[in-house]
OpenMM code with the backbone's topology and positions (N, CA, C; nanometers):
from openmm import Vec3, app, unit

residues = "UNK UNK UNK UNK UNK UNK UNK UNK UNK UNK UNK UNK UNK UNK UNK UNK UNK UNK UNK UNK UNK UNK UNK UNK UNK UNK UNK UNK UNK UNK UNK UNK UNK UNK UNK UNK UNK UNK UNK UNK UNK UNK UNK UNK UNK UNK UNK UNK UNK UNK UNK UNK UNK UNK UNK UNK UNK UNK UNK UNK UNK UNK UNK UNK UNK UNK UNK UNK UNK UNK UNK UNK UNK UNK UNK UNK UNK UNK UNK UNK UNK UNK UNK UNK UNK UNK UNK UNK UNK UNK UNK UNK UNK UNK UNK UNK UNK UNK UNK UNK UNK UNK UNK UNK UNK UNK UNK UNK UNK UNK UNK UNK UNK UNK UNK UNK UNK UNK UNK UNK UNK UNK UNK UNK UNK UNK UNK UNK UNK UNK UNK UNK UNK UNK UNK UNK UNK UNK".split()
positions = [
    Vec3(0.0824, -0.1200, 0.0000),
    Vec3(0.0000, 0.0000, 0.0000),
    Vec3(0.0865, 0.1260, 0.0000),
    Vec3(0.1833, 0.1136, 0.0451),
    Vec3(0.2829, 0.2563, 0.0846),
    Vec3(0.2882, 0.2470, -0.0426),
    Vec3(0.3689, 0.1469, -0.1333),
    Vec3(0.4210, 0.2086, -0.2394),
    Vec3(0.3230, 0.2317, -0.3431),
    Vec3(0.1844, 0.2374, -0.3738),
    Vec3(0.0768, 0.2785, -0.4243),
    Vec3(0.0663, 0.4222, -0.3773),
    Vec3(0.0436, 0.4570, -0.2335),
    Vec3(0.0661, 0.5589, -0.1912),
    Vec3(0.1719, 0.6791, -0.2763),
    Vec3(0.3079, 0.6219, -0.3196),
    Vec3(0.4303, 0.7094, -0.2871),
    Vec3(0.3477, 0.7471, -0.4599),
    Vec3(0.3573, 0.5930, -0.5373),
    Vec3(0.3214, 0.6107, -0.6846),
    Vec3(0.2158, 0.7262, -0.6924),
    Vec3(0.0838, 0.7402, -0.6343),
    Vec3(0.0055, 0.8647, -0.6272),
    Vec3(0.0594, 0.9990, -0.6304),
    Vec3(0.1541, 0.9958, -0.4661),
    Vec3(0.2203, 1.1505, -0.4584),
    Vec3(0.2979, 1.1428, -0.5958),
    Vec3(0.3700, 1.0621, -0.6158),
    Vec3(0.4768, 1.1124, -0.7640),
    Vec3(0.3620, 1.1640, -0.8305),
    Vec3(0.2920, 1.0879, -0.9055),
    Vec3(0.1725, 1.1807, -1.0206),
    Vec3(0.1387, 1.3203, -0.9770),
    Vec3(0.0599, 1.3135, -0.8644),
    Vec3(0.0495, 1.4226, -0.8155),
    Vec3(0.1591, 1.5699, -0.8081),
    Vec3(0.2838, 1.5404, -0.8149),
    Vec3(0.4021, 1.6031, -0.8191),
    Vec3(0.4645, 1.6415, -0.9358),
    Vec3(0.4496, 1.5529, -1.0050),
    Vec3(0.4924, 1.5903, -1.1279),
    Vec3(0.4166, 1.6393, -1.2579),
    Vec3(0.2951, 1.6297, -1.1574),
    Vec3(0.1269, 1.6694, -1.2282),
    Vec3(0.2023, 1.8451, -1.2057),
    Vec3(0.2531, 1.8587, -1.1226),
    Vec3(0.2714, 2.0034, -1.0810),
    Vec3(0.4334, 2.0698, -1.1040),
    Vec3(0.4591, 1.9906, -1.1985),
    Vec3(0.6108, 2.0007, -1.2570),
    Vec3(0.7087, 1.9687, -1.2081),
    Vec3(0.7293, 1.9635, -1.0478),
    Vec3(0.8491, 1.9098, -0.9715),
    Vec3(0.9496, 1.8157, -1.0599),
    Vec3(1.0493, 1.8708, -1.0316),
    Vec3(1.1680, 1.7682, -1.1170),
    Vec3(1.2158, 1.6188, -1.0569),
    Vec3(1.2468, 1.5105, -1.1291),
    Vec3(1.2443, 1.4136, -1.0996),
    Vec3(1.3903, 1.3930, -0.9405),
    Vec3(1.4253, 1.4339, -0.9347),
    Vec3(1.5379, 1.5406, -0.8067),
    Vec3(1.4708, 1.5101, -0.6899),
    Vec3(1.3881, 1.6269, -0.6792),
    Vec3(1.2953, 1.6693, -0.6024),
    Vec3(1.1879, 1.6146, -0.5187),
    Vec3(1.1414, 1.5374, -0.6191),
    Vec3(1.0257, 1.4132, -0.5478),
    Vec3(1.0705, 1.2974, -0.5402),
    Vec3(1.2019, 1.2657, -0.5669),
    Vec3(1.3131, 1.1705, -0.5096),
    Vec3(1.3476, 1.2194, -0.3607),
    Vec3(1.3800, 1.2814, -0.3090),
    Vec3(1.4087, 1.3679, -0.2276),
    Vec3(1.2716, 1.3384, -0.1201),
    Vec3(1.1634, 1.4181, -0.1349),
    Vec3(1.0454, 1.4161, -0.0729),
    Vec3(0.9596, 1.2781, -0.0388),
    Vec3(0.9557, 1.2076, -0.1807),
    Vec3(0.8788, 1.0831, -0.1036),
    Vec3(0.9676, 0.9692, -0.0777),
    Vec3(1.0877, 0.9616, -0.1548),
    Vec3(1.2004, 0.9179, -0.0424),
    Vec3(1.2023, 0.7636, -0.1413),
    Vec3(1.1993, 0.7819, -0.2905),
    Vec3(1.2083, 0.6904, -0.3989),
    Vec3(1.3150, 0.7245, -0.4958),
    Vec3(1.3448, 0.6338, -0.4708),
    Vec3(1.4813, 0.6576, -0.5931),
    Vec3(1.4588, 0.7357, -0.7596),
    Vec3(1.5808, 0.7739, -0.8097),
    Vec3(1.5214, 0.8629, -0.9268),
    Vec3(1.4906, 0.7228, -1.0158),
    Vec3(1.5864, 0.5961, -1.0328),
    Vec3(1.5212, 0.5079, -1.1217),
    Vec3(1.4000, 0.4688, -1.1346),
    Vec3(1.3058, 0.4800, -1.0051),
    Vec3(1.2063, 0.4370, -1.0524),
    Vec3(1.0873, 0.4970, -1.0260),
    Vec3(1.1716, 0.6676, -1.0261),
    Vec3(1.0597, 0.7607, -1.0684),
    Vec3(1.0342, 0.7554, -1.2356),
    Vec3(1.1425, 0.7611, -1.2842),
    Vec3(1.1499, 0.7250, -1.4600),
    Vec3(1.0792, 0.6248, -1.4640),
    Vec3(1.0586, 0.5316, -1.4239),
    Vec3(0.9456, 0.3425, -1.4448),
    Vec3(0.8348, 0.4145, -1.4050),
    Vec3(0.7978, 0.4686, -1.3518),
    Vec3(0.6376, 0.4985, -1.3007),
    Vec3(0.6481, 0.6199, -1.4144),
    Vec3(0.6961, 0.6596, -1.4372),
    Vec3(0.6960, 0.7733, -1.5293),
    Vec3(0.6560, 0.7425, -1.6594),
    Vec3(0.7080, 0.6414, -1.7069),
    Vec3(0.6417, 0.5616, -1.8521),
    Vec3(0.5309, 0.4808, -1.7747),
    Vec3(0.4953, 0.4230, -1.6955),
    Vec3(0.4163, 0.3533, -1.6811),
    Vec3(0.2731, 0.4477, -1.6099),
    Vec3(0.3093, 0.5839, -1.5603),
    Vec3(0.1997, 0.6411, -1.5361),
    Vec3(0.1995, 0.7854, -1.6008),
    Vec3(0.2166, 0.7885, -1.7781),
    Vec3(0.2217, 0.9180, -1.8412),
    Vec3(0.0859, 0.9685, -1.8404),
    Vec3(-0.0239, 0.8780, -1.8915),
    Vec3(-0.1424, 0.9461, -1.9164),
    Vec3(-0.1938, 0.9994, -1.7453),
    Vec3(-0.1594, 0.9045, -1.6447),
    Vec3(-0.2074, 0.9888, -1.5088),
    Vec3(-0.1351, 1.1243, -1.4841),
    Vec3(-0.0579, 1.0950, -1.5390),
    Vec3(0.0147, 1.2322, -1.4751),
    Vec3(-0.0423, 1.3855, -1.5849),
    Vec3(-0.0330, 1.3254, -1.6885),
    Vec3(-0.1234, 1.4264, -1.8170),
    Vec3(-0.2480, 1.4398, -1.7849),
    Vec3(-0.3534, 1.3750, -1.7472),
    Vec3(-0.4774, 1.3769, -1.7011),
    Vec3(-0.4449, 1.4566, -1.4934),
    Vec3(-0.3886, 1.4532, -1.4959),
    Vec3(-0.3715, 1.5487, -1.3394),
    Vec3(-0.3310, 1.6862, -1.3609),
    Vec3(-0.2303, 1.7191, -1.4380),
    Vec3(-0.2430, 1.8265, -1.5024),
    Vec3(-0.3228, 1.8528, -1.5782),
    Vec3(-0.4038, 1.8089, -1.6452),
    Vec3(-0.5475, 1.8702, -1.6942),
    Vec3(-0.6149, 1.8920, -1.5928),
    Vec3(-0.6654, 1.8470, -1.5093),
    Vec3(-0.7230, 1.8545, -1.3724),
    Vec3(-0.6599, 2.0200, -1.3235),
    Vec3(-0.5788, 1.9854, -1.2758),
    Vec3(-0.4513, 2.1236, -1.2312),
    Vec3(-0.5125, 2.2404, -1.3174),
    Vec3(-0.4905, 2.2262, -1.4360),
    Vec3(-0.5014, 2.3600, -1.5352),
    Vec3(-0.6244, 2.4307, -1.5124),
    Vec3(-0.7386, 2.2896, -1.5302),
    Vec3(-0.9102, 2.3534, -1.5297),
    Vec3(-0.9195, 2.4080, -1.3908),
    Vec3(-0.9037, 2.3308, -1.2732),
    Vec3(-0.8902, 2.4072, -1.1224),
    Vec3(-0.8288, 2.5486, -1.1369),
    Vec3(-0.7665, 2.5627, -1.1995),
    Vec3(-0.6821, 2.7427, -1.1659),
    Vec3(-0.7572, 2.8063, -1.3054),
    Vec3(-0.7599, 2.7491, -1.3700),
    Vec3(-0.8550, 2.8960, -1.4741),
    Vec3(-1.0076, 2.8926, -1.4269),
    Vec3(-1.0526, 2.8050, -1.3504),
    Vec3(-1.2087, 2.8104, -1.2725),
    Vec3(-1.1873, 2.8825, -1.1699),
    Vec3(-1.0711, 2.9016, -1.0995),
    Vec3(-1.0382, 2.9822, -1.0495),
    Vec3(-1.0273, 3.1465, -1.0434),
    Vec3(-0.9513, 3.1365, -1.1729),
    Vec3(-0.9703, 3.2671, -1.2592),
    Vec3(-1.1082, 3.2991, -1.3470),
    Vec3(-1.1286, 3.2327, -1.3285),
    Vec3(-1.2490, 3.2508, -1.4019),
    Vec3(-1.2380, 3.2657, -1.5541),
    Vec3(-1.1466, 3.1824, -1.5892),
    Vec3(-1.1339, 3.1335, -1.7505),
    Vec3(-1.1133, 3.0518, -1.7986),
    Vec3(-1.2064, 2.9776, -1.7451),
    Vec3(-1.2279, 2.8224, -1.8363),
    Vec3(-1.2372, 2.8692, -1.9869),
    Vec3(-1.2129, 2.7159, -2.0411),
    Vec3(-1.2062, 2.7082, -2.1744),
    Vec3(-1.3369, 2.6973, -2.2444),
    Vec3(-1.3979, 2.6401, -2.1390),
    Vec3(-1.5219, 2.6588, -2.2260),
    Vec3(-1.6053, 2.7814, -2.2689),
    Vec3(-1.5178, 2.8883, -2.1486),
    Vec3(-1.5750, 3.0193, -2.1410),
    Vec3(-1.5654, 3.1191, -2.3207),
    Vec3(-1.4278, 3.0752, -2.3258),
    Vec3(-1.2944, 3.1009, -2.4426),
    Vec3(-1.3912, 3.0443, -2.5783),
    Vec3(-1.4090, 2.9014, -2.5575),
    Vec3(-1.4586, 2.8638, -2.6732),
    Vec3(-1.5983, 2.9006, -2.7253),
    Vec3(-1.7228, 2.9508, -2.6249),
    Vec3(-1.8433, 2.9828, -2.6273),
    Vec3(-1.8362, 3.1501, -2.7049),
    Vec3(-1.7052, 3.2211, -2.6549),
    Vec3(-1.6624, 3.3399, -2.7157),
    Vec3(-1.6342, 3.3482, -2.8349),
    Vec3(-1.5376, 3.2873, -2.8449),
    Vec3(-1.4993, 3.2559, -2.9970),
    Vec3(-1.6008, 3.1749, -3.1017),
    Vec3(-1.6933, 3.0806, -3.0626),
    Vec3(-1.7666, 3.0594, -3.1221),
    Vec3(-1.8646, 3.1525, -3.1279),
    Vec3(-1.9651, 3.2333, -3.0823),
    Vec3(-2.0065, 3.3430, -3.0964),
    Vec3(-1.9719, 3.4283, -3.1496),
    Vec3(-1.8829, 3.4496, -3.1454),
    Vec3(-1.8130, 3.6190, -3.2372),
    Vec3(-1.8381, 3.5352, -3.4085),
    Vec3(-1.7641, 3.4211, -3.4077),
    Vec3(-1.7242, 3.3479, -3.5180),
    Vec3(-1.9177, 3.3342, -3.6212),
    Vec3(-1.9690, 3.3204, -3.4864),
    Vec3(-2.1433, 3.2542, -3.6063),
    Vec3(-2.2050, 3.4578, -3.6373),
    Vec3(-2.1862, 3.5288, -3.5358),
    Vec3(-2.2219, 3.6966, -3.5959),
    Vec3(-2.1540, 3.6990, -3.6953),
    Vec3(-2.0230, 3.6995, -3.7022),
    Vec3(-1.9205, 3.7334, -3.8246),
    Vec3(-1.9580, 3.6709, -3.9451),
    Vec3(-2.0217, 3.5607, -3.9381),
    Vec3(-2.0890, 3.4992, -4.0596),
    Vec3(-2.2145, 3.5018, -4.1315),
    Vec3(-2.2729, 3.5569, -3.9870),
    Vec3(-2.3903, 3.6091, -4.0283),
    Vec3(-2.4018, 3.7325, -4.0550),
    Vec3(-2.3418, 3.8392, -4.0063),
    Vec3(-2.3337, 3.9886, -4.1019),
    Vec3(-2.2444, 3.9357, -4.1993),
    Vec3(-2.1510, 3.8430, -4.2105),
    Vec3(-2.1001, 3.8366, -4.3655),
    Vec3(-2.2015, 3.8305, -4.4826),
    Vec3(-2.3317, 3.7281, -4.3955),
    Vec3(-2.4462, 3.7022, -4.5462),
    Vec3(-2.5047, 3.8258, -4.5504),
    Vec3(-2.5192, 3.9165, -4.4901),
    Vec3(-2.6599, 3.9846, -4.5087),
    Vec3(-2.5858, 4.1259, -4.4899),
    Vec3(-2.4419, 4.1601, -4.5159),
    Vec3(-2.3692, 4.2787, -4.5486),
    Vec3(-2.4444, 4.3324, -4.6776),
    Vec3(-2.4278, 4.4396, -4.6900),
    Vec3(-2.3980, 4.5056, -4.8616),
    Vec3(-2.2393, 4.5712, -4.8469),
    Vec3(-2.1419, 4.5665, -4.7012),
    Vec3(-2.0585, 4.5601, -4.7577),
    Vec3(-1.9762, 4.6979, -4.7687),
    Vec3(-2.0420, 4.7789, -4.7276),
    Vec3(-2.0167, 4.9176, -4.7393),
    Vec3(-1.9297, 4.9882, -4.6477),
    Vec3(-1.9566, 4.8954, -4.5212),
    Vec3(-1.8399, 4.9966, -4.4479),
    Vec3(-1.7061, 4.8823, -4.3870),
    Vec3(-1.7264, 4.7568, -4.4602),
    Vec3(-1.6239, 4.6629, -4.4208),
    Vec3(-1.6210, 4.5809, -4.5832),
    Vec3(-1.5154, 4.5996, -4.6334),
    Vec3(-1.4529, 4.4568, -4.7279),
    Vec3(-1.4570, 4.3934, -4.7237),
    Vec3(-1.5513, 4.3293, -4.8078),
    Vec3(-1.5444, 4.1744, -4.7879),
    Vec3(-1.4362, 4.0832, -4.7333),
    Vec3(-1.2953, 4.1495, -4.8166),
    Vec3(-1.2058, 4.0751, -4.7687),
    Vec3(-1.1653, 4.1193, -4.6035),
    Vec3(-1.1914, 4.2194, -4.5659),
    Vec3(-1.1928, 4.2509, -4.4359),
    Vec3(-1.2874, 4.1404, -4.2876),
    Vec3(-1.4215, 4.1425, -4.3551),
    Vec3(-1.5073, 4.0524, -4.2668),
    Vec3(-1.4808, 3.8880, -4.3109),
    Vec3(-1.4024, 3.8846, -4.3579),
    Vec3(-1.3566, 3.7322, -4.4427),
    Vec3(-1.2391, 3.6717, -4.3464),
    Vec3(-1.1216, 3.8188, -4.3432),
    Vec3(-1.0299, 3.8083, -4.2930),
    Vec3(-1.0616, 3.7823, -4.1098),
    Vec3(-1.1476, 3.8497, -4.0932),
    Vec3(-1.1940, 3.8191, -3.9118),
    Vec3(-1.2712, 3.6996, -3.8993),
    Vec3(-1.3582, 3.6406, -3.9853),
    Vec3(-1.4318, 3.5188, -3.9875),
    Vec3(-1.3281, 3.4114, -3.9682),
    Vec3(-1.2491, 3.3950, -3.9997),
    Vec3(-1.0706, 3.2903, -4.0437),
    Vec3(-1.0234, 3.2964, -3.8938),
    Vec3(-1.0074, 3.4317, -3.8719),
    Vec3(-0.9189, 3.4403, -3.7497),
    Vec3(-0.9966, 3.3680, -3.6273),
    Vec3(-1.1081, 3.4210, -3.6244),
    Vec3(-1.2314, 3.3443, -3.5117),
    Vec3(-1.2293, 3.1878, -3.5367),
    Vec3(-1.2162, 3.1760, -3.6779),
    Vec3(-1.2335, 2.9972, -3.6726),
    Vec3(-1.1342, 2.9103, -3.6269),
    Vec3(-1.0105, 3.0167, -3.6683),
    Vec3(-0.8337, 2.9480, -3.6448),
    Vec3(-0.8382, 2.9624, -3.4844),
    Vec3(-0.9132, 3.0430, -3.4011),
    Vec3(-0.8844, 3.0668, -3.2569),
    Vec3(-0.9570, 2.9463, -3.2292),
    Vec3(-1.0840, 2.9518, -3.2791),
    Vec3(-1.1567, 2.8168, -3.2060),
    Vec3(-1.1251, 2.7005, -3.2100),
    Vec3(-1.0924, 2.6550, -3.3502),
    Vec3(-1.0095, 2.5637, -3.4055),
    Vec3(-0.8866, 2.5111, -3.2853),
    Vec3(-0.7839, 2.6215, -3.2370),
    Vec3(-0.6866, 2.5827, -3.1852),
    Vec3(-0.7359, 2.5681, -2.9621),
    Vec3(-0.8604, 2.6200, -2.9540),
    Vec3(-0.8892, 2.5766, -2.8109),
    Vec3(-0.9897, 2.4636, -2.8272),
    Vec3(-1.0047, 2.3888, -2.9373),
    Vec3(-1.0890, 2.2537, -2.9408),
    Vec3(-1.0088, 2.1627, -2.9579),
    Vec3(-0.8364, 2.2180, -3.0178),
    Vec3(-0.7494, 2.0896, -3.0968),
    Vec3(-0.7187, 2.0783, -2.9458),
    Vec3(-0.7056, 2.1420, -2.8377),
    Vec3(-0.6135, 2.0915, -2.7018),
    Vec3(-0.6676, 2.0409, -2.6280),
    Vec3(-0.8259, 1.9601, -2.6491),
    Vec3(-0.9074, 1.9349, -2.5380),
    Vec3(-0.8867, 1.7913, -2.5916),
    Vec3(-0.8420, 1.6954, -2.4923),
    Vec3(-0.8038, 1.5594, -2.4977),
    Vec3(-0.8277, 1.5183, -2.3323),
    Vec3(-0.8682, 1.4305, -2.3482),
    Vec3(-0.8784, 1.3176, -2.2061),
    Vec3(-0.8585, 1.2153, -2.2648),
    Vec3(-0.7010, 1.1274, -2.1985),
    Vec3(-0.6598, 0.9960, -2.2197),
    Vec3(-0.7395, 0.8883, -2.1597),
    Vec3(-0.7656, 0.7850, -2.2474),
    Vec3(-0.8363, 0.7263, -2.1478),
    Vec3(-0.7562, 0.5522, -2.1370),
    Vec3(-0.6066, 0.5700, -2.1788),
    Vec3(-0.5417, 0.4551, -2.1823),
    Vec3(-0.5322, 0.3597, -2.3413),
    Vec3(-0.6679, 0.3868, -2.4120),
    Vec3(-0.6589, 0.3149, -2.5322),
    Vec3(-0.6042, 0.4715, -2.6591),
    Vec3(-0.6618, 0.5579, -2.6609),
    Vec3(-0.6276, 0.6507, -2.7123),
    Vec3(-0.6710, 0.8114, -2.6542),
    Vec3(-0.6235, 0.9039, -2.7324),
    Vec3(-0.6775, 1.0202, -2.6313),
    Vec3(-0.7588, 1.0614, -2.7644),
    Vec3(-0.8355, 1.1394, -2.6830),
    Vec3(-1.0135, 1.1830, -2.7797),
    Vec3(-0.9948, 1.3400, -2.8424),
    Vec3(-1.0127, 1.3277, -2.9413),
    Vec3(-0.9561, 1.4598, -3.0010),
    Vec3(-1.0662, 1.5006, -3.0991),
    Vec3(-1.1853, 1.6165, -3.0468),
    Vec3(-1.2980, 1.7132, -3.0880),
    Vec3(-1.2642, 1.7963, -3.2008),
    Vec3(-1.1316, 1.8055, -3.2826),
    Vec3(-1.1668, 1.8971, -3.3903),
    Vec3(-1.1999, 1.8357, -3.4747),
    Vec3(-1.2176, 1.7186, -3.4894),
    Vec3(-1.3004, 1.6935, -3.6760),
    Vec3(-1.4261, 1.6904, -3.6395),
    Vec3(-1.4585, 1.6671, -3.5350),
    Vec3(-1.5986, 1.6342, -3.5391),
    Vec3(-1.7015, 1.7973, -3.5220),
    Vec3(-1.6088, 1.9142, -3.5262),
    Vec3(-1.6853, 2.0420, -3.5317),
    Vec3(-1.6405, 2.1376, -3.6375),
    Vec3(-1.5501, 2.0767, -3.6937),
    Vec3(-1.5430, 2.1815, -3.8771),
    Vec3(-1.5175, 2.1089, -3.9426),
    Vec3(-1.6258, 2.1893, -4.0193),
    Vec3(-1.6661, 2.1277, -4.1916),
    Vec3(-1.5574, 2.2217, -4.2354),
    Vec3(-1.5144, 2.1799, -4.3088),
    Vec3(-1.4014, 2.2841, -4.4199),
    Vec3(-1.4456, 2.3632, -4.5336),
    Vec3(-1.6255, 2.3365, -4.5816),
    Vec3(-1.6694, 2.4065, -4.6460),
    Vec3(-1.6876, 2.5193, -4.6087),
    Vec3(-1.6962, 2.5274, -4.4118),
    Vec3(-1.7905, 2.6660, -4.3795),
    Vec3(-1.8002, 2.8039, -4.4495),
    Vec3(-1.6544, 2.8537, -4.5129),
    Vec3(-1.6305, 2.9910, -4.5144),
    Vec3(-1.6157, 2.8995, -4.6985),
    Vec3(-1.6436, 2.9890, -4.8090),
    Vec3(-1.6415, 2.9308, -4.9380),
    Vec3(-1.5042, 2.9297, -4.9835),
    Vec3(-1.4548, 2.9031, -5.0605),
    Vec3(-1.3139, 2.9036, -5.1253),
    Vec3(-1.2711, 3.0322, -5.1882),
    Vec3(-1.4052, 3.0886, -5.2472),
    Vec3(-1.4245, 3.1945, -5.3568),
    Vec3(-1.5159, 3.3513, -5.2957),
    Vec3(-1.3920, 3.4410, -5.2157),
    Vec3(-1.4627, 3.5540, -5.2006),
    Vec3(-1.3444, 3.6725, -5.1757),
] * unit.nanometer
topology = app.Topology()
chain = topology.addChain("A")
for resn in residues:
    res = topology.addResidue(resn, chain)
    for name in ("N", "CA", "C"):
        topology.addAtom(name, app.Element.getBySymbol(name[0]), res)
């Protein structure tokens, strides 16, 4: 049980960056076989720092989902005054050029949302852009 125990604090520790030194030192395990638990517990320790990250921006009060509900919003107005512009006080290529940027932002806070779950980790951007959205030709 201790050494289940120590295996926990390591994740936990290195969930929080501590160098392999350090939590040799503290829970009182050699560095070799902080490296063995280290391949053998990557996705816990990646899934604790996900944990870690969402705790302190809920904190701050900037979750990602906050980020992505933003960016998706700005992104569906921008497309929708794109249809129903005449255009007059923004360029097409202007409201074209901000439609891209909103999609490339959203795009890149959906590509980082992964939870390992041991067989593979789950990865949400294909399953929310079509590549037709914005046309080829404007």
């Amino acid at each position: 049980m201790k050494n289940q125990d120590s295996k926990e604090e390591f994740i936990r520790l290195r969930a929080l960056g501590m160098s392999y030194d350090r939590i040799a030192q503290t829970i009182g395990v050699s560095k070799p076989t902080l490296l063995k638990w280290n391949q053998q517990c990557s996705d816990e320790v990646s899934n604790q720092l996900y944990f870690n990250v969402e705790n302190l921006l809920e904190q701050y009060k900037v979750l990602k989902i906050s980020r992505i509900e933003a960016f998706a919003g700005n992104l569906k107005r921008t497309l929708e005054e794109l249809s129903k512009r005449d255009l007059s006080s923004l360029s097409t290529k202007e409201l074209v050029s901000i439609a891209l940027v909103l999609e490339n932002k959203l795009k890149t806070e959906i590509e980082t949302i992964k939870f390992h779950t041991g067989e593979r980790g789950l990865n949400f951007t294909g399953d929310f852009f079509d590549e037709t959205v914005l046309p080829n030709s404007y």
